[in-house]
C-alpha positions as CSV (number, residue, x, y, z in Angstrom):
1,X,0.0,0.0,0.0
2,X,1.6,3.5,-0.8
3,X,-0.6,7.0,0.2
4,X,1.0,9.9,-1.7
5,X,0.7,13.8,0.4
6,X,1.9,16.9,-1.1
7,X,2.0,20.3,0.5
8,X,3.6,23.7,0.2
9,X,5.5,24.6,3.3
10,X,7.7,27.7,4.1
11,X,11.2,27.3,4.0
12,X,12.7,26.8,7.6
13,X,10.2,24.7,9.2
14,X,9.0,21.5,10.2
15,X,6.2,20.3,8.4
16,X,3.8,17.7,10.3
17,X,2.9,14.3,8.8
18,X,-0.3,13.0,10.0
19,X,-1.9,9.5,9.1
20,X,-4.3,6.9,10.0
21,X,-2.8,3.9,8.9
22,X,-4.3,0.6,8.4
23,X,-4.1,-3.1,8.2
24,X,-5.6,-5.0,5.0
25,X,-8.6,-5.4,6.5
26,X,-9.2,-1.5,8.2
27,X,-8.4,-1.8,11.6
28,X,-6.3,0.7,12.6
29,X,-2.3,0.1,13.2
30,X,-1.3,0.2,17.2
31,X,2.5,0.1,17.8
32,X,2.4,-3.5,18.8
33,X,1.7,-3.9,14.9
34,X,4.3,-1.5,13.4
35,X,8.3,-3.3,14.2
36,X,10.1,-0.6,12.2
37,X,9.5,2.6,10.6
38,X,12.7,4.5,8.3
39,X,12.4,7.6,6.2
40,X,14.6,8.7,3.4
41,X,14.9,12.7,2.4
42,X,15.2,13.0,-1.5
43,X,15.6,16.7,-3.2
44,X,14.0,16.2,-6.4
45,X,16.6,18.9,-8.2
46,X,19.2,16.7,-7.7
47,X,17.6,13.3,-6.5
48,X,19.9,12.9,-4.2
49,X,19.2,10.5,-0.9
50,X,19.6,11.3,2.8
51,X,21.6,8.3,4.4
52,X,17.5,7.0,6.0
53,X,16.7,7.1,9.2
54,X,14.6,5.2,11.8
55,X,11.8,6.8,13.5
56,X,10.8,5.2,17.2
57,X,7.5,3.4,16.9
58,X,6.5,4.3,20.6
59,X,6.8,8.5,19.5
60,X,5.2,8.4,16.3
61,X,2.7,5.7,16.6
62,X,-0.6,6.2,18.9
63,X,-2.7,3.4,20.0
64,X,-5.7,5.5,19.8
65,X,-6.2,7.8,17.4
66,X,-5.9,11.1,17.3
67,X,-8.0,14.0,16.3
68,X,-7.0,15.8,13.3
69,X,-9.1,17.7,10.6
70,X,-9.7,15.7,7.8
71,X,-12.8,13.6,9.7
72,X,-13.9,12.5,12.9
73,X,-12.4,9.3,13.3
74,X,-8.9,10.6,13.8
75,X,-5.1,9.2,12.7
76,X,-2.7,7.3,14.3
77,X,0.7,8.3,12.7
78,X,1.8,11.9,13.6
79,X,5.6,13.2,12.7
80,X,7.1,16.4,12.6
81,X,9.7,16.1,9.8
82,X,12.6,17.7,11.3
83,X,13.7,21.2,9.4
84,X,17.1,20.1,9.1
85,X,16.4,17.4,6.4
86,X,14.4,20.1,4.7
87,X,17.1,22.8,4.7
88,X,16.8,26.7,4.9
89,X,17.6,28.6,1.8
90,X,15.7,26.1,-0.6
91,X,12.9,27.4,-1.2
92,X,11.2,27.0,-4.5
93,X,13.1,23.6,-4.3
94,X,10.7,19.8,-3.9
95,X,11.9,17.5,-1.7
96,X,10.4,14.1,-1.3
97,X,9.8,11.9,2.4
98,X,9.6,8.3,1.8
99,X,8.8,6.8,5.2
100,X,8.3,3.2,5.3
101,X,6.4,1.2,7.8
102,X,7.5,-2.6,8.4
103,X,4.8,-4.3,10.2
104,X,4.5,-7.3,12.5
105,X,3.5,-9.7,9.5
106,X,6.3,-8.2,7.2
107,X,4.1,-6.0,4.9
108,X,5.1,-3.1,4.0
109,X,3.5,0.7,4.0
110,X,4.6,3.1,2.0
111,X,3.9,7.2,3.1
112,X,5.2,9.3,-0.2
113,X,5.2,12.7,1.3
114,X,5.8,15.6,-1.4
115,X,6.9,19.3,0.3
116,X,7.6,22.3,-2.0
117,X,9.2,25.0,-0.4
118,X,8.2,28.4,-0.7
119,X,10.0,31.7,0.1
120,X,9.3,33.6,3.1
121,X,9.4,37.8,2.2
122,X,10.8,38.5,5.9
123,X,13.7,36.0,5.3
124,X,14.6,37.4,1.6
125,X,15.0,41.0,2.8
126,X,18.0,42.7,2.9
């Protein structure tokens, strides 16, 4: 299963990630399901790679879900990308997240997150 997000975010932040993840039959992912998660950094100019790195299940992962503003029923992956992978001074640059869940059973989820940067007029003054 991949899910594909794209947003616009101003350089020198930390975007959020939020998900609900699921298993194949819809039941929502708890941490005891989830034995790894990694994400790679690639910018898109250049596709160059970020060496990966592992996220903690226990900080990312919530047994019950969330609220968030897409619906009511709520999410159960929430990450905030850190701004260092997503460096200052690139805006107008794409960057891609791929984060990938390894479960319990050995499946595999994909999250394809897609961030253009955008300028920020107080940071491009002189």
């Amino acid at each position: 299963m991949v899910a594909v997000l794209t947003s616009d975010e101003w350089e020198g932040t930390s975007p959020t990630v939020k998900a609900r993840l699921t298993d194949v039959s819809g039941t929502a992912l708890n941490q005891a399901a989830v034995s790894t998660i990694t994400y790679h950094v690639y910018d898109l100019g250049a596709i160059e790679a970020d060496a990966g790195t592992a996220l903690v299940v226990a900080t990312v992962i919530f047994n019950a879900l969330q609220g968030w503003t897409v619906d009511s029923t709520g999410c159960n992956f929430v990450w905030l990308v850190p701004a260092t992978k997503l460096p200052a001074g690139t805006a107008n640059k794409s960057y891609r997240v791929e984060i990938v869940f390894v479960l319990a059973t050995g499946e595999k989820i994909m999250l394809v997150c897609v961030f253009k940067r955008r300028n920020l007029i107080s940071q491009t003054a002189a």
